[in-house]
N, C-alpha and C positions, 0 to 999 in steps of 0.2 A: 188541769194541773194534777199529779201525781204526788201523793202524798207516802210516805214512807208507811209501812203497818207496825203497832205496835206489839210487842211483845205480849206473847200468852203462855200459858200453862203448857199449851198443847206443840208448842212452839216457841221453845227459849230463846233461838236464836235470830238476829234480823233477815229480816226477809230476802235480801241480798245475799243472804248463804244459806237460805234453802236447797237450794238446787245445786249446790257443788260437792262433790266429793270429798269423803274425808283426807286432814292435811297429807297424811303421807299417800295417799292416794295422786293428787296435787301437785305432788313434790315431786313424784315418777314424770309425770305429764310434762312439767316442766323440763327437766333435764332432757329427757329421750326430744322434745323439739330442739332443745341447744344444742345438743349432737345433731343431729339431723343437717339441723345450720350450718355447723363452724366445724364440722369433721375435715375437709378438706383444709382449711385453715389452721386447725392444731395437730395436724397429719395422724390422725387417728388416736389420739389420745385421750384419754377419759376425763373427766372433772376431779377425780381422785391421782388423777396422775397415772396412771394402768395404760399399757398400749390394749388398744383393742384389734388390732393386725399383728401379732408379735412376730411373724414369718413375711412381713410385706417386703420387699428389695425397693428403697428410694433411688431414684436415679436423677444425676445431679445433670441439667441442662448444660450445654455449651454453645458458644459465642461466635465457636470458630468458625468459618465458613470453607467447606472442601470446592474447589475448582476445578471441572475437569480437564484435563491435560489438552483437549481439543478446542475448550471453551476459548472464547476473545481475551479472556482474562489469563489463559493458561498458555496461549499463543504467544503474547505479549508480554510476560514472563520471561518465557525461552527467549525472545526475539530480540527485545531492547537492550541486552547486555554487548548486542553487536553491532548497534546502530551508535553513530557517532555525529555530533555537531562540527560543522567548517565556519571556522569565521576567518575571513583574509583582509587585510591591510595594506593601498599602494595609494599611489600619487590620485587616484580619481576617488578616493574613499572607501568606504570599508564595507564588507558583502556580508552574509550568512548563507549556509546552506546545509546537506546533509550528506550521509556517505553511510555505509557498513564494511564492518571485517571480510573482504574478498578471501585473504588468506592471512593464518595465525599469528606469520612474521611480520604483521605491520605492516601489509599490505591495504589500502583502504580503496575502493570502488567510490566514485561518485559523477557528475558531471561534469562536463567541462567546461559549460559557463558559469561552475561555481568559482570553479580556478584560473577563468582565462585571464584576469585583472595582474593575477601574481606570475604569470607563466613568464614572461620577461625577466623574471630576477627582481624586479623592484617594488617591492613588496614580501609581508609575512603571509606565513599560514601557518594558522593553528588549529589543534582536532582536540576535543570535548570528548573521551570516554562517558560511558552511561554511568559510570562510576565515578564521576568527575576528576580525574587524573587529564591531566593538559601535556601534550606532547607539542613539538615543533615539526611541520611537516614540510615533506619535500617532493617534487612532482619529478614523478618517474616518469610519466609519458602520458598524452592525450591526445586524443583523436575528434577534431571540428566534426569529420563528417558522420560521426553518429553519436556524437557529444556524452565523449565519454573522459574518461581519465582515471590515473591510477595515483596515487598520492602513496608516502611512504613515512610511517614513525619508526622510531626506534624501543620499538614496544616487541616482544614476543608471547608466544604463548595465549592468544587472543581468541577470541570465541566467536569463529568464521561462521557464516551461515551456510544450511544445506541447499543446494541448487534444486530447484524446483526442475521440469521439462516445460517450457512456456508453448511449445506445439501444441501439447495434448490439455491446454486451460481451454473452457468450454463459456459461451457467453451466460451469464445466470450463475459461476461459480461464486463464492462467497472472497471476500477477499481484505487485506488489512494492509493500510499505510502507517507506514512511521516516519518520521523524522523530526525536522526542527522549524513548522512553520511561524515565520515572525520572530524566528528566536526562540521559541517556544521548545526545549527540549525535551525526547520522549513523548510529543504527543502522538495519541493512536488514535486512528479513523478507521471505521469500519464501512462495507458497501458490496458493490459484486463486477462483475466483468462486463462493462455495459457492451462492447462489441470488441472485434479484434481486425488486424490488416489495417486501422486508419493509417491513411496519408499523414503526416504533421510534420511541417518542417517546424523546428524548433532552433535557440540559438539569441544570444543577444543581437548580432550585429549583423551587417549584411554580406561580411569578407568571409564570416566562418557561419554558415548559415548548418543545421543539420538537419538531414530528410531521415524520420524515422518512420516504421511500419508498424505504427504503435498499439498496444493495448489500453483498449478505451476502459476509465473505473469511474464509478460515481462516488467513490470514498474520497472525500475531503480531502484536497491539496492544492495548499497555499504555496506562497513565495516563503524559499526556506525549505521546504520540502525535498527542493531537486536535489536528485542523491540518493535520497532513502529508499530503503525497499519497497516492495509493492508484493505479499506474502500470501501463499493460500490457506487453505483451511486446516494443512498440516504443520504450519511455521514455514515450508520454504518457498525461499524470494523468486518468484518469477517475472519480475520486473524491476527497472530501477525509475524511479518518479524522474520525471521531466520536463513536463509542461501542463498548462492547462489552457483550455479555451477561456476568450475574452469578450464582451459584449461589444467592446471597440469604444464603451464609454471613457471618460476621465476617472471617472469616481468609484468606478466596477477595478478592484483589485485581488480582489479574493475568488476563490471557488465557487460556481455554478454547478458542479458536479457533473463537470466534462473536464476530468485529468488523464495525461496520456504517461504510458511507462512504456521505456525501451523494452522490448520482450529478456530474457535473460539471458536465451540460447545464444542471442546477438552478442550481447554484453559482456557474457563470459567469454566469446570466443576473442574480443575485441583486448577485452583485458588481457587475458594471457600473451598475444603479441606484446602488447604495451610494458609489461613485466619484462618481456623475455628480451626484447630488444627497443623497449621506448618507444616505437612506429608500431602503424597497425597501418594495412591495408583492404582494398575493398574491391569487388569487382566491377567494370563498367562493360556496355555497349562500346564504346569507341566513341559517340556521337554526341553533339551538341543540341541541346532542344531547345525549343523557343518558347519560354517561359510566360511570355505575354500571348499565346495562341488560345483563342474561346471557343473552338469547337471541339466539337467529339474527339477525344484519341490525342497523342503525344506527337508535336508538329517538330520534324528534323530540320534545323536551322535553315534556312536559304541564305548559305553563305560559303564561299570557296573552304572553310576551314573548319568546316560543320563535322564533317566524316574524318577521322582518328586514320592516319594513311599507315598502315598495316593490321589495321586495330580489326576487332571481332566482327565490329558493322561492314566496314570495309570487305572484308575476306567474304562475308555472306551478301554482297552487292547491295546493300543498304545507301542509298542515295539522298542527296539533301536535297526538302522538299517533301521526302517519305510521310506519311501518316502512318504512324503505330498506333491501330485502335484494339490488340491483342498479346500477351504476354501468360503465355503458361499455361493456355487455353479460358485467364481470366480477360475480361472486357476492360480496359483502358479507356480511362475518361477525362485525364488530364494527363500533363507533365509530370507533376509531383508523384503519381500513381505509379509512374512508372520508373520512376527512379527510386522509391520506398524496394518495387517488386525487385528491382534488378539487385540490391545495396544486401535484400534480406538471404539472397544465396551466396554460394561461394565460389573464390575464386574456382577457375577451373571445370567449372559449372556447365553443362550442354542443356541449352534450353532453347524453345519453340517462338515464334514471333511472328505474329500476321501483321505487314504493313499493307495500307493502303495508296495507290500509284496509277493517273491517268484513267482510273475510273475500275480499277482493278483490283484485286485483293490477292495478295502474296503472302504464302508463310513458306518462313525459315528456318534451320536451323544456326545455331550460333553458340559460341563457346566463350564463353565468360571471362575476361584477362582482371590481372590486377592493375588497380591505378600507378599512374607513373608520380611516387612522390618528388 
């Protein structure tokens, strides 16, 4: 046990303050550690009140977060102010889907089994600004075979989107959807260009069926979605959402991250017909295919009315029976393939075609007519 020492002559003070410094000696020690501490805390201020930085510049933090103009967030921005929700109203119930500003006079782009319910007359349609302003819409013109359409408000002055060139999208590009999946409006998905050329027919029903040559995205898109753009890394739309792959379950209704978008070049050129006179037209072969055929290449009907009698197939001796296993000097592996390739040029078009015949291989040339609506 340690006992305290008692006080001596030689040593007035307890033993406990032998060894300390005199008070104001003490009194330094202390303050200069409390500085030390709490400087940062009382931004340079003294105990007496005195700044000890008298030339320091405080700079006040901010909250605000800058976006750059290319970011998702900066994209989407510019974007959504031109993207618009479809909800329509007829005797078989009521739809949602999606659309953008094509042109500033209340022209609106979307698909055409978002509107094909109301296209009879019997039924509404109504368009959702991103600004929430409700217009009554009216269908200018639509086109089954590459399921499009043009819808019309009485809106001017509108904030169209910039056309992308959907040729020059490259697989691996970055890319962004919008629209109104589930009702959901304004949502944005992000993803990239998982492949381009797929075949997809798309289309609710089996009268108005459409074959697009579509661009493959793994960006999220639901039901609701058809219509909305499909945008690059600069803001512009090089696609318009369309479909997506299905597992073929019941219960699978949502996205796998196989969505397909009409390319735009298509789209725009389809639209501007459909403006300008309501109709849009498309080039064909002349020919009839046989859609139930499983081998290699596109099987030409075996049937008296297969061959279009003055038609493009016809004038280049194209015969039913033919196998088309080449278009464009691409390889042809179905039907569908080959009505995507023919649907994506245009009319008036001069293109190449190797059929197969009796054990032979022919190629031709051939000139592209329009459909007879």
């Amino acid at each position: 046990m340690i006992f305290p020492r008692k006080k001596s002559a030689e040593n007035p003070r307890p033993w406990w303050e032998t060894n300390l410094p005199a008070k104001s000696s003490r009194s330094k020690i202390f303050i200069t550690a409390l500085l030390a501490s709490c400087l940062g805390g009382f931004l340079g201020v003294t105990a007496t009140g005195g700044t000890i930085f008298s030339s320091a510049n405080i700079v006040r933090s901010s909250s605000i977060i800058e976006r750059a103009p290319d970011s998702v967030a900066g994209i989407a921005q510019r974007v959504l102010p031109s993207v618009v929700s479809i909800n329509t109203r007829s005797t078989s119930g009521g739809g949602t889907g999606s659309g953008f500003v094509f042109d500033s006079n209340g022209y609106i782009l979307t698909n055409n089994h978002v509107i094909a319910d109301v296209a009879d007359g019997k039924g509404s349609l109504r368009v959702t600004l991103n600004n929430g302003d409700v217009y009554d819409g009216t269908i200018v013109g639509r086109d089954a075979s590459y399921d499009l359409a043009i819808i019309k408000i009485a809106a001017t002055n509108l904030p169209a989107l910039q056309f992308g060139d959907s040729e020059k999208v490259a697989v691996g590009d970055p890319v962004i959807a919008i629209g109104s999946p589930l009702g959901l409006s304004g949502t944005v998905t992000l993803g990239i260009i998982s492949a381009k050329d797929r075949p997809v027919t798309a289309g609710e029903s089996g009268t108005e069926s459409s074959f697009i040559n579509a661009l493959q995205t793994d960006a999220a898109i639901n039901p609701g979605n058809s219509g909305g753009p499909l945008v690059d890394a600069t803001g512009a739309v090089i696609g318009v959402n369309s479909a997506i792959a299905s597992l073929g379950t019941s219960s699978q209704t949502g996205s796998i991250g196989l969505g397909f978008a009409i390319p735009i070049n298509q789209a725009k050129k389809t639209a501007d017909q459909l403006i300008k006179s309501g109709k849009a037209t498309y080039p064909v072969l002349g020919v009839s295919l046989d859609m139930n055929f499983t081998g290699v290449g596109a099987l030409v009907a075996k049937s008296s009315s297969a061959i279009l009698a003055g038609g493009p197939a016809a004038k280049a001796g194209i015969k039913a029976g033919d196998i088309i296993i080449e278009f464009e000097g691409k390889t042809i592996n179905a039907p569908e393939e080959l009505i995507v390739a023919i649907r994506a040029k245009n009319v008036g078009d001069k293109v190449t075609l190797t059929y197969y015949r009796d054990s032979k291989e022919v190629t031709v040339s051939v000139t592209l007519e329009a459909a007879k609506n």
